[in-house]
C-alpha positions as CSV (number, residue, x, y, z in Angstrom):
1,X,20.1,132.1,132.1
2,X,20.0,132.7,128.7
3,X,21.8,130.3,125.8
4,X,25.4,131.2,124.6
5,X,26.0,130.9,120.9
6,X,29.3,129.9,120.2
7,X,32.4,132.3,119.1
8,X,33.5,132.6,115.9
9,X,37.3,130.9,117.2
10,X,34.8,128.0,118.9
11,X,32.8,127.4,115.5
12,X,36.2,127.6,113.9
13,X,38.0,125.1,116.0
14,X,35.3,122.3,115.9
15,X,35.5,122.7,112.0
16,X,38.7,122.5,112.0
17,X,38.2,119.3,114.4
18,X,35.6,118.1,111.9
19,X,37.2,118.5,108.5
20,X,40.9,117.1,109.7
21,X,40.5,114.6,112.0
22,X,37.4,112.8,110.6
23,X,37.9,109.3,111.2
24,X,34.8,107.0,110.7
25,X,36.4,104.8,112.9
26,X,36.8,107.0,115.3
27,X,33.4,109.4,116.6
28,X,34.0,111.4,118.9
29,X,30.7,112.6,120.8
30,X,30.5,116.3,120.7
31,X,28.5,118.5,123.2
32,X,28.3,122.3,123.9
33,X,28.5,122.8,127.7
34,X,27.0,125.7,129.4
35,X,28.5,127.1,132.3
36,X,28.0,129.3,135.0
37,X,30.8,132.1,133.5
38,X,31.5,130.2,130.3
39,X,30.4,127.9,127.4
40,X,32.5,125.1,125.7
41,X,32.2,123.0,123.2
42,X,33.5,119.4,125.0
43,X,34.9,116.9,122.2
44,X,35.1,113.2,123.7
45,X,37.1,110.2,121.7
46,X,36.9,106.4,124.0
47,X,39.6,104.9,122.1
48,X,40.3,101.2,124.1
49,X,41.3,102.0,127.5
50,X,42.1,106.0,126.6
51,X,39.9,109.3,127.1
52,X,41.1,111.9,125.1
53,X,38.6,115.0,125.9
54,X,39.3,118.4,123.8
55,X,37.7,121.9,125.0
56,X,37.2,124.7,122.9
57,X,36.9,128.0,125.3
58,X,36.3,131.3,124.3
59,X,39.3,131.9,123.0
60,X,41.5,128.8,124.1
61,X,41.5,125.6,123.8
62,X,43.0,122.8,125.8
63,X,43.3,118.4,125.8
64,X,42.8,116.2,128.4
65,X,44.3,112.7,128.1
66,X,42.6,110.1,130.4
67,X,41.6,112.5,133.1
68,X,45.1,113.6,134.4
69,X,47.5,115.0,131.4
70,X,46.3,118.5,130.4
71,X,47.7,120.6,127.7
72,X,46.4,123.9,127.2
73,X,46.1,125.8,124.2
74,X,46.2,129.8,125.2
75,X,46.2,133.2,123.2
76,X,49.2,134.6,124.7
77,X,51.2,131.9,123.7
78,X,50.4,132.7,119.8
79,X,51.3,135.5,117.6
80,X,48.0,134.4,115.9
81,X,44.7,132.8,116.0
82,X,45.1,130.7,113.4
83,X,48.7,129.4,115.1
84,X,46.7,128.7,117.8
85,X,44.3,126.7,116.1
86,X,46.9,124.4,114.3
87,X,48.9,123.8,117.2
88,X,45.5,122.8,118.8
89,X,44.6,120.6,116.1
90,X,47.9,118.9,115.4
91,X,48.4,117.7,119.2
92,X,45.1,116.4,119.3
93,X,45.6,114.7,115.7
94,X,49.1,113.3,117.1
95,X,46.8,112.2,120.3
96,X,44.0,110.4,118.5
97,X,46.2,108.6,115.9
98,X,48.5,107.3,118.3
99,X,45.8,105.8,120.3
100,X,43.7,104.1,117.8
């Protein structure tokens, strides 16, 4: 099987991730995951007794908090890419600041 680069909306949303929710405080551990059909980028904050996991598809995006609460993140939904993107990065900002 042959390595996946990333797509231009998965580079985007991690530096997105990077520049606005850098926290020192708060690493997450980042790691690109390579599927059978698909590749992800898997973004993993351990903040006290919380799991907040974001993926970056594709095309989509979605959060998982602690292993059961998943919000997805899908083009359809947008009139735009970039909406997409913000509304991706402002849950997860609203998720990671109210946990720490």
């Amino acid at each position: 099987m042959t390595a996946r680069e990333p797509t231009a909306f998965q580079r985007e949303a991690l530096r997105k991730i990077q520049e606005d929710l850098h926290l020192p405080e708060r690493t997450p551990n980042v790691t690109w995951e390579e599927g059978e059909g698909e590749s992800y980028w898997r973004i993993t904050w351990k903040i006290d007794d919380e799991t907040i996991e974001a993926y970056i598809y594709d095309d989509e995006a979605g959060i998982m908090k602690s292993g059961n609460d998943w919000t997805a993140f899908e083009r359809p939904d947008y009139r735009l890419e970039s909406d997409l993107l913000a509304a991706f990065v402002a849950k997860l900002d609203q998720m990671v600041h109210r946990a720490s």
